[in-house]
Each structure stands twice: as C-alpha cells, then as structure tokens.
MARPA-151610 format. One record per residue (C-alpha): residue number from 1; x, y, z. Coordinates in steps of 0.02 Angstrom, whole numbers, plus 50000, padded with zeros to 5 digits. Layout:
# residues N
+-----+-------+-------+-------+
: num :    c1 :    c2 :    c3 :
+-----+-------+-------+-------+
: NUM :     X :     Y :     Z :
...
+-----+-------+-------+-------+
# end
This chain:
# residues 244
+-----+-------+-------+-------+
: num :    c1 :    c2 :    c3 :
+-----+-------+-------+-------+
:   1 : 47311 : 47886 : 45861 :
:   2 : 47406 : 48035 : 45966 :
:   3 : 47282 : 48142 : 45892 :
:   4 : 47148 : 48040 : 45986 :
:   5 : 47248 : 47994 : 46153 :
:   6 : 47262 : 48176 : 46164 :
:   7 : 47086 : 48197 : 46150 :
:   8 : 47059 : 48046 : 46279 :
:   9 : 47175 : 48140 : 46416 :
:  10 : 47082 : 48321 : 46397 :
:  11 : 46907 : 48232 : 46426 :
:  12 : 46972 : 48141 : 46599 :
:  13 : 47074 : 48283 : 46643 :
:  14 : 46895 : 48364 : 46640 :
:  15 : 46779 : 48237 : 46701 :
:  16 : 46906 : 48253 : 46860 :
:  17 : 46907 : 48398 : 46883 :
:  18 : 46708 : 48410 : 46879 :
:  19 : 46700 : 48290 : 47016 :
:  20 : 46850 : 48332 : 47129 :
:  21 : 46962 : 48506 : 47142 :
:  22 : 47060 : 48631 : 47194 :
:  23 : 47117 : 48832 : 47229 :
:  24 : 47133 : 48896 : 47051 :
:  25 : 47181 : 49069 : 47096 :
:  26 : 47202 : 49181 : 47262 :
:  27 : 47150 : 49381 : 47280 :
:  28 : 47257 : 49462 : 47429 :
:  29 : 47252 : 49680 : 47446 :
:  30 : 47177 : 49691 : 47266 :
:  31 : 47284 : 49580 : 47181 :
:  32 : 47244 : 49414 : 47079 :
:  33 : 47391 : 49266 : 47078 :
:  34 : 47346 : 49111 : 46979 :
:  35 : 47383 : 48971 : 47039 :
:  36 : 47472 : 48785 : 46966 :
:  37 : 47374 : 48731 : 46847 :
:  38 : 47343 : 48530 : 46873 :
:  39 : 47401 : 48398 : 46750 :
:  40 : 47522 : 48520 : 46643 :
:  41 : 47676 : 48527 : 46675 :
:  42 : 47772 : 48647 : 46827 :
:  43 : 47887 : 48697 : 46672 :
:  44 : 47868 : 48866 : 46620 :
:  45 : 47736 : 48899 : 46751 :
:  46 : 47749 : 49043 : 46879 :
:  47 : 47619 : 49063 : 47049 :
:  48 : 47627 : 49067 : 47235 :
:  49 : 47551 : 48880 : 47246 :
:  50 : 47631 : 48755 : 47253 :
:  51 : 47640 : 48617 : 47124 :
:  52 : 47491 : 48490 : 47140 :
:  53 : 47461 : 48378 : 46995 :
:  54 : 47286 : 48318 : 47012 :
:  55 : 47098 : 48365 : 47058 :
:  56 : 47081 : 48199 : 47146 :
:  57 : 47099 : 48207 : 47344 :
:  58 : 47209 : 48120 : 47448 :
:  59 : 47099 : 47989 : 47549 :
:  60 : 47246 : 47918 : 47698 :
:  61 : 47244 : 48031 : 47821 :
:  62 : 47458 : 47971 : 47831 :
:  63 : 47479 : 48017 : 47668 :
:  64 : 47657 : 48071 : 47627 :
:  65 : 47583 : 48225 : 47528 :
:  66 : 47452 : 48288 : 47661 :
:  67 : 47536 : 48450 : 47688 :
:  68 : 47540 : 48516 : 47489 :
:  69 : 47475 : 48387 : 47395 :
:  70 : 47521 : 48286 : 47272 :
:  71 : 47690 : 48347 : 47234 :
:  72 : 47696 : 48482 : 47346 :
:  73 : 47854 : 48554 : 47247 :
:  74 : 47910 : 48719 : 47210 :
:  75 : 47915 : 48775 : 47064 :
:  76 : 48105 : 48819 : 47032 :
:  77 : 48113 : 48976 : 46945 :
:  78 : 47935 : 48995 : 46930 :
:  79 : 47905 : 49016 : 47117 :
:  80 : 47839 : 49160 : 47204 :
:  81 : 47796 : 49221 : 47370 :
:  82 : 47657 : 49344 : 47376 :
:  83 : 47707 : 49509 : 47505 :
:  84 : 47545 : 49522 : 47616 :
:  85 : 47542 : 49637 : 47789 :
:  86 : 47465 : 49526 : 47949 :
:  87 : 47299 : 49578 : 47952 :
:  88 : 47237 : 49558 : 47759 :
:  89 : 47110 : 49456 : 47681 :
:  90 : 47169 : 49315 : 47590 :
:  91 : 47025 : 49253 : 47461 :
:  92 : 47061 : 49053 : 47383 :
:  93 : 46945 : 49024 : 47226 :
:  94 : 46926 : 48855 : 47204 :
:  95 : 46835 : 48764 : 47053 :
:  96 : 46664 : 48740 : 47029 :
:  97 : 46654 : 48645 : 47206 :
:  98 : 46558 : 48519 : 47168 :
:  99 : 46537 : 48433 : 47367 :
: 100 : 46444 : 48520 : 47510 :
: 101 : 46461 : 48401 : 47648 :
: 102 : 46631 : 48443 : 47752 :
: 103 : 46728 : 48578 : 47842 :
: 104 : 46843 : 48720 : 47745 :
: 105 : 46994 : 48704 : 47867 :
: 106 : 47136 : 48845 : 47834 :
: 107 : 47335 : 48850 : 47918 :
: 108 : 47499 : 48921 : 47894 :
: 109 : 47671 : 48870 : 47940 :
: 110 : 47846 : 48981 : 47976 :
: 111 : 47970 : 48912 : 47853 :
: 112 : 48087 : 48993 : 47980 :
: 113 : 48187 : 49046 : 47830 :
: 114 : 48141 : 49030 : 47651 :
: 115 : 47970 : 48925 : 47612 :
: 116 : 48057 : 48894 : 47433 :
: 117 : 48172 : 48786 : 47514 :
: 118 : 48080 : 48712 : 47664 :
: 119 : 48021 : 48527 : 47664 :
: 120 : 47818 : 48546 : 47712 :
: 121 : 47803 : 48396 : 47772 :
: 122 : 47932 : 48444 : 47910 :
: 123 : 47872 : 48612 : 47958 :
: 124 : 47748 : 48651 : 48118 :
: 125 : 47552 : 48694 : 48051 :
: 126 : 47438 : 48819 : 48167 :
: 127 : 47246 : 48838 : 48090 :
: 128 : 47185 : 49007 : 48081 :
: 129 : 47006 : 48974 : 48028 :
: 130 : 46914 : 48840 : 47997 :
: 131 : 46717 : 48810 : 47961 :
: 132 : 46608 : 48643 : 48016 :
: 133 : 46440 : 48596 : 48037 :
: 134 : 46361 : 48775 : 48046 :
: 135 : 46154 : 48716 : 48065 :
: 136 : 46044 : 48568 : 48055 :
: 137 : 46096 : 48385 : 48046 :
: 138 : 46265 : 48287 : 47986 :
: 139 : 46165 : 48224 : 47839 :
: 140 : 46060 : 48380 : 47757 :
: 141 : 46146 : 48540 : 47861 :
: 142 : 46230 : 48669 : 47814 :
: 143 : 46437 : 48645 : 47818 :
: 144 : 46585 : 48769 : 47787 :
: 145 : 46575 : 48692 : 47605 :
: 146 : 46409 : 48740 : 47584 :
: 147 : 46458 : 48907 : 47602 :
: 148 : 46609 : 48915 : 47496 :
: 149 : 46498 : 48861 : 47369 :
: 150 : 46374 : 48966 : 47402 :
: 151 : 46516 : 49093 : 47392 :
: 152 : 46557 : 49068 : 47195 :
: 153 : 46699 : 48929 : 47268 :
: 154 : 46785 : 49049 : 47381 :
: 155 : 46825 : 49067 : 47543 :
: 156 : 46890 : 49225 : 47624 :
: 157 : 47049 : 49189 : 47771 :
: 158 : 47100 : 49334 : 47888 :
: 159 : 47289 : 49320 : 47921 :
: 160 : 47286 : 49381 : 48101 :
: 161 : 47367 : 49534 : 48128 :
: 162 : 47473 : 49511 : 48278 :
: 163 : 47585 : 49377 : 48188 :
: 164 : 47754 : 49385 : 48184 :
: 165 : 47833 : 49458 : 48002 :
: 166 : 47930 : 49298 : 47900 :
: 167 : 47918 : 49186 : 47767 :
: 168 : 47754 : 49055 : 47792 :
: 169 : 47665 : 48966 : 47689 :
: 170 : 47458 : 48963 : 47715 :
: 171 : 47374 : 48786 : 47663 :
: 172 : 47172 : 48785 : 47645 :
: 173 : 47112 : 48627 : 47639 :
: 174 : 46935 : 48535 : 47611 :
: 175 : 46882 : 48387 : 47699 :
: 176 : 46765 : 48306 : 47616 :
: 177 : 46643 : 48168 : 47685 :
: 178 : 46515 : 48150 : 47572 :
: 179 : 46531 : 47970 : 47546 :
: 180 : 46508 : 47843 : 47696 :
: 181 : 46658 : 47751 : 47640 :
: 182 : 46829 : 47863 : 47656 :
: 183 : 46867 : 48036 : 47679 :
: 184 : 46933 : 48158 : 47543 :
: 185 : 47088 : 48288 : 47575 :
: 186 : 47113 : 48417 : 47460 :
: 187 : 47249 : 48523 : 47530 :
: 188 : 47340 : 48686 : 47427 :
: 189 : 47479 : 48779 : 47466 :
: 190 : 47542 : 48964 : 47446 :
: 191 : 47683 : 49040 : 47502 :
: 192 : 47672 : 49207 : 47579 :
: 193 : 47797 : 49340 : 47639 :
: 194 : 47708 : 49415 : 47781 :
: 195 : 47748 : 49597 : 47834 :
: 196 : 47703 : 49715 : 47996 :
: 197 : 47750 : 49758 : 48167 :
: 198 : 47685 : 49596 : 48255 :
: 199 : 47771 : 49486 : 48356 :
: 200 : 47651 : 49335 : 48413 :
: 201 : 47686 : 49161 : 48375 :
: 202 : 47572 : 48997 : 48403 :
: 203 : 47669 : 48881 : 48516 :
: 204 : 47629 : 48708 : 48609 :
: 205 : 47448 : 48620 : 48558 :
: 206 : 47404 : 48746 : 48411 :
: 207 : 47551 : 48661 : 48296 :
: 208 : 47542 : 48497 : 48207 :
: 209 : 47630 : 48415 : 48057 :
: 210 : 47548 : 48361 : 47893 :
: 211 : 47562 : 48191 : 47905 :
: 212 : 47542 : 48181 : 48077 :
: 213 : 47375 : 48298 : 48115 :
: 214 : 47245 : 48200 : 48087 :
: 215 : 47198 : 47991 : 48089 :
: 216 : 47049 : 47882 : 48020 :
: 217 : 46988 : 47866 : 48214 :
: 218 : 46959 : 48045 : 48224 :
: 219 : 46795 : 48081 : 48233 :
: 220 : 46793 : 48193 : 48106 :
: 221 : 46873 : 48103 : 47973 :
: 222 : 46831 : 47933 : 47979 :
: 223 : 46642 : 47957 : 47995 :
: 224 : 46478 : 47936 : 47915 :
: 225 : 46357 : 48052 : 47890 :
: 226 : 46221 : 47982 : 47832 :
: 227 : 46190 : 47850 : 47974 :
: 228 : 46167 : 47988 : 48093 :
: 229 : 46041 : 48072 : 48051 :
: 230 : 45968 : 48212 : 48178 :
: 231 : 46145 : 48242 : 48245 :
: 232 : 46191 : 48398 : 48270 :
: 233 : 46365 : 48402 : 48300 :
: 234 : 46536 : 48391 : 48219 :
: 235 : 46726 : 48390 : 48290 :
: 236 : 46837 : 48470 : 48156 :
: 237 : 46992 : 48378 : 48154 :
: 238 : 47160 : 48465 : 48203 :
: 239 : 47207 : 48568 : 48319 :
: 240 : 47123 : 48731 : 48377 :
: 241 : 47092 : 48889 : 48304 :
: 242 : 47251 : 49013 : 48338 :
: 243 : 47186 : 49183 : 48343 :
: 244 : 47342 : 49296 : 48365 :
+-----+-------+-------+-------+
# end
C-alpha cells in the first residue's frame, strides 16, 4: 500500500511538473547554483532560491505568495546568497517550459539589510527586464516565452551596473496566458549579494509590492488571447523597466 502511494505521488509530482514549472538552477560569472527542488522537503537542502513547493502557478493576481511563491521561505541553514558584481549576467534555467504564450518579466528588491530575514511580501520590487509580445498577433506571435524556450528554458537577466552594492533578492517570473480563462504566475526567488562601486537606486513609480503590482483588470493579465486575433499589441503588467 505505501509502496504504491509512493509510486502514485512520483507520477503527479511528474505529470505537474510536465505541464506547469519553474527555475531549476541559475549560472551567474561561471558558476552553477541549484535551486529548491519542489515537493521534497526544505530539510537538508541548500540554494540561493527560495523555498517553493509546487510546479503549479499561482492564478490571483492578490495572492499572499506572489512575491516568492508558494512558501516563499528561507531555507534556515540551508540558505545562501550568491556574491555577484552589478553588471553580470544572471542565467535562470527553468524546466522543460512547456507554454509559449506570455511575457518573461524579471525584478529585484533591497532587503535593506539581510534578504534571509526580510518578509518579501513587504519589500519594494523594481523590474529590470522584461519580454512581451515581440512579432505577429496575441494568438500565434512570438512572446518572451517563446524565446526562453527557444533558449533550452533559459533566460539571460543583466543586473545593471550602476546599482547600488547590498543584499537584494532578484524574482523572474512567467506570466502565462495561454488559456482564455485565468492567468498563471510562476514567480522564483534568489537572493543575491550584489557588489561594485555603484550608487543608483530605483525610486517613486519603478517600485511595487508583490501582492499589490498587478490586478485581474490589467490588461495584461486578465485577457484573452485568442479572441483577438490580428492584434498586435500587449501591455506587460507592472511597472517600468529600471535601467540603472
């Protein structure tokens, strides 16, 4: 009986994660940190991500866990912070991204201190890169997502080089809207300790909170793609790109 309950949880834990996702592992200046790994438990486990404990998305744009996911809790002993100079290349490998229809947005946040002990939820987001409707149509165009999985699931992030050394955290996140009837969140979080001589900071309309950023009247979010066919245009939700 345990023997096939066992059995029973390893085929959904897979059938999930064929249809849904997440950011398995993250390559920054040459080096490879895996990430949580989904439906085991945080015990014993060691990465820069944050705990998330499923590859199915968040679909309330309110949700309590929009900022990390679902926990969004650090990993005790097990948690790192990754030491990365403003200016690097930050690479997120997701899973075999199965959806191609959405934007690839990407943020960070000061923890103003030390992210192992800062509450996401109450911390101020600024997006440094994000990816919508590149060509063609809603419907059959090519999106950010297209790309990442065109990309072997990755997506490549420039931390911009001006910012200010601290503690942050950087969150990519895919929205996906492949399905006419609610949108799909599928936010990941890292924690990063970044280094350099810069001193800019994003202030006024470039931060938001996670919940707080986004709503289903967006046009963005709570949209459907396939009755508008021959449009040509997409509004990413959140705020605007910070570039340094």
């Amino acid at each position: 009986m345990f023997a096939a309950a066992a059995l029973a949880a390893l085929a959904l834990g897979a059938t999930q994660a064929a249809a849904h996702g997440g950011v398995l592992s993250y390559s920054i200046n040459g080096q490879t940190y895996e990430g949580f790994k989904a439906y085991n438990s945080p015990t014993g486990q060691t990465s820069i991500q944050r705990e998330w404990d499923t590859y199915n998305p968040l679909t309330d744009p309110t949700d309590s866990f929009l900022s990390c996911n679902t926990n969004g809790a650090n990993l005790g002993s097990g948690q790192l912070s990754a030491t990365v100079p403003a200016g690097s290349e930050v690479v997120a490998y997701w899973n075999q991204w199965p959806h191609t229809i959405g934007p690839v947005m990407v943020y960070m946040a000061n923890c103003n201190g030390a992210c192992t002990s800062a509450t996401t939820s109450a911390l101020e987001w600024f997006k440094i890169d994000e990816a919508g409707l590149i060509s063609g149509d809603l419907p059959t165009g090519l999106w950010g997502q297209g790309e990442l999985v065109a990309d072997n699931s990755s997506w490549t992030t420039t931390i911009p080089a001006s910012l200010a050394p601290g503690e942050y955290f950087i969150r990519h996140e895919l929205l996906a809207i492949h399905t006419s009837d609610q949108p799909q969140f599928y936010p990941e979080c890292a924690q990063l300790i970044i280094t350099g001589s810069g001193t800019a900071q994003p202030s006024g309309s470039y931060l938001v909170k996670f919940p707080g950023a986004y709503s289903m009247s967006d046009p963005g979010v709570g949209i459907d793609v396939y009755s508008q066919p021959g449009v040509t245009n997409y509004t990413i939700p959140g705020p605007a790109v910070w570039q340094g």
